[in-house]
C-alpha positions in Angstrom: -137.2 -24.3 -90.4 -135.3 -24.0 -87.3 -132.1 -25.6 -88.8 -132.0 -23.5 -91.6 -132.8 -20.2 -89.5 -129.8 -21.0 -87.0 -127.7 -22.0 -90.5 -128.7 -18.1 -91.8 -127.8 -16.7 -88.6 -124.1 -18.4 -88.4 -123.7 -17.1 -92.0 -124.5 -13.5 -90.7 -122.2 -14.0 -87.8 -119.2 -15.8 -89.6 -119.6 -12.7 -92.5 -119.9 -9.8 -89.5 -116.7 -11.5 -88.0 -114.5 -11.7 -91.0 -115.4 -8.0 -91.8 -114.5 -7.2 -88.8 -111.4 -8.8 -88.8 -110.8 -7.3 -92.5 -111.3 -3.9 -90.7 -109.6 -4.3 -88.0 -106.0 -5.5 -90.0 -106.3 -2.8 -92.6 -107.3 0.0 -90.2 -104.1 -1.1 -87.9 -106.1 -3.4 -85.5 -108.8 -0.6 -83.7 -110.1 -3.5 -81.3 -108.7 -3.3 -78.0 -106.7 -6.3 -77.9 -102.9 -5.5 -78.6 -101.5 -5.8 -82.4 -99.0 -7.9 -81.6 -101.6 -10.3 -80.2 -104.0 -10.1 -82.8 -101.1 -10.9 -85.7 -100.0 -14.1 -83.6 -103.4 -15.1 -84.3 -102.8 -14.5 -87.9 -99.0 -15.6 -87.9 -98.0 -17.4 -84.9 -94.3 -18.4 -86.4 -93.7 -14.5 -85.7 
């Protein structure tokens, strides 16, 4: 039950992350690393 408990919880985290990420590209990156940082993540041929 353990595996499939820690499998549930990655789920949650992977989902949390990507929303955030969603957020954070359509709301002109409000975390506070710098946008030009963030979209070299995304695109690093920029």
């Amino acid at each position: 039950m353990a595996g499939s408990e820690e499998l549930g919880l990655r789920e949650d985290t992977l989902r949390v992350l990507a929303a955030f990420l969603r957020r954070g590209e359509a709301a002109g990156s409000p975390v506070p690393t710098p946008p030009r940082r963030a979209s070299w993540l995304f695109h690093p041929w920029t």
